[in-house]
C-alpha positions, -999 to +999 in steps of 0.1 A: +289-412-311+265-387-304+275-354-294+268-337-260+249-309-270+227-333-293+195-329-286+169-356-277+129-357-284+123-329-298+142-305-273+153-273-282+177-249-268+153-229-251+133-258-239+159-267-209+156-232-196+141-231-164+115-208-164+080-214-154+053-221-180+022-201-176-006-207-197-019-176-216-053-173-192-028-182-163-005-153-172-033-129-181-051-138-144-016-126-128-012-096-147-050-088-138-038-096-103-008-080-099-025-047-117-050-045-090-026-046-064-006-014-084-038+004-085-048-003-045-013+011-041-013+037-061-047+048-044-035+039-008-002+061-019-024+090-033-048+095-004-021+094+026+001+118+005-029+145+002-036+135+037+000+144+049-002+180+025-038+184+041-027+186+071+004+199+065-006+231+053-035+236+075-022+263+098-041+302+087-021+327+107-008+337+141-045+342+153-054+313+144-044+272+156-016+255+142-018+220+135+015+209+151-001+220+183-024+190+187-005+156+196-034+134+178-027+157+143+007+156+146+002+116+144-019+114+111+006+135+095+037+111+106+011+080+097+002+095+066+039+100+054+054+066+066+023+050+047+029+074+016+065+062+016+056+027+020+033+026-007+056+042-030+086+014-022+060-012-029+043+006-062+083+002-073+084-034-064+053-038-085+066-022-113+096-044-107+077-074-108+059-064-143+096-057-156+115-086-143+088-114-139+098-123-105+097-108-072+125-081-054+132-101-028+130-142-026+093-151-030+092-169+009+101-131+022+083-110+004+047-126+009+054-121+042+070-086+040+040-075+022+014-092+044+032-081+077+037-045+065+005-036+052-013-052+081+011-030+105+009+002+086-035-004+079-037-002+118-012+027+121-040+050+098-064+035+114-048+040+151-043+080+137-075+085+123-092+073+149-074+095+180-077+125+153-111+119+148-121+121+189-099+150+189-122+169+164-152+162+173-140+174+205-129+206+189-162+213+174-180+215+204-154+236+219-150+277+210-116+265+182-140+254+154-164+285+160-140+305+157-115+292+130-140+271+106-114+268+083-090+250+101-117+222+113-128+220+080-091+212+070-087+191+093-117+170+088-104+169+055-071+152+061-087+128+083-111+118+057-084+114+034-065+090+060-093+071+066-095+065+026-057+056+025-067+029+053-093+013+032-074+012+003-045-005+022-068-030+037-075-036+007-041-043-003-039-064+027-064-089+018-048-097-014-016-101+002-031-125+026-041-142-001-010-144-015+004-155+019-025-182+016-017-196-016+022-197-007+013-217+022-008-242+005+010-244-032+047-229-027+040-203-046+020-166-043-004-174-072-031-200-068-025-205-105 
């Protein structure tokens, strides 16, 4: 009699595994992939966070505006952080994903966690950005920028840096609509 473990055609131990098999362009492709979407985080989490200390530390005395004191600043900086925060829990689930081969959460929820989040949080900058924006140009034609350069300038600065957090996130959000895609359409994230 044959014994159970015996094993037939040429199987081996590890052969009845079930991991997936990935060719070696297939596996490179995802690594390529997945390292793009680290870096767009890692730029997205970058920008918002000097954003955030921009405008954070923009206040030059007791003469001089604070920028707490302006509702539309006072957004970018909250936008800023919550996006800074976000991009750092999803650098980490990156990281994960490089570590462990598989995804944080189950692979139906965190397409959609991704795609939902970074739509949300791309039209939160931009939302931020935008109002802070009106809200400096209105400044400069007013007597606060000729009088404290400085703080405009900062401000203009933070902004700018927003607005470069909010491309790098839509960014990001493309790719994880494309992920959402290829879930839809294969039942998995990668089209591979």
């Amino acid at each position: 009699m044959r014994s159970p473990h015996a094993f037939r055609n040429g199987e081996s131990p590890t052969s009845r595994d079930h991991t997936h098999f990935h060719s070696t362009v297939a596996a490179q492709k995802l690594r390529r992939f997945n390292s793009l979407i680290l870096l767009l985080r890692l730029a997205s989490f970058s920008f918002s966070l000097a954003s955030a200390v921009f405008m954070l530390t923009n206040s030059r005395g007791s003469g001089s505006p604070h920028w707490y004191d302006f509702d539309a600043f006072r957004f970018v900086f909250v936008a800023n952080v919550i996006v800074a925060l976000y991009s750092l829990f999803e650098m980490g689930t990156c990281v994960w994903e490089f570590s462990r081969e598989t995804t944080l959460w189950p692979e139906a929820f965190q397409v959609w966690f991704d795609f939902g989040h970074d739509q949300v949080f791309s039209y939160l900058l931009l939302s931020a950005g935008s109002a802070a924006a009106a809200l400096a140009r209105t400044m400069r034609g007013g007597d606060t920028c000729t009088a404290n350069k400085a703080f405009c300038l900062q401000s203009d600065v933070a902004i700018g840096l927003g607005f470069a957090a909010f491309l790098f996130l839509a960014f990001s959000s493309c790719f994880s609509g494309f992920r959402v895609a290829c879930f839809l359409i294969t039942g998995s994230r990668f089209h591979l």
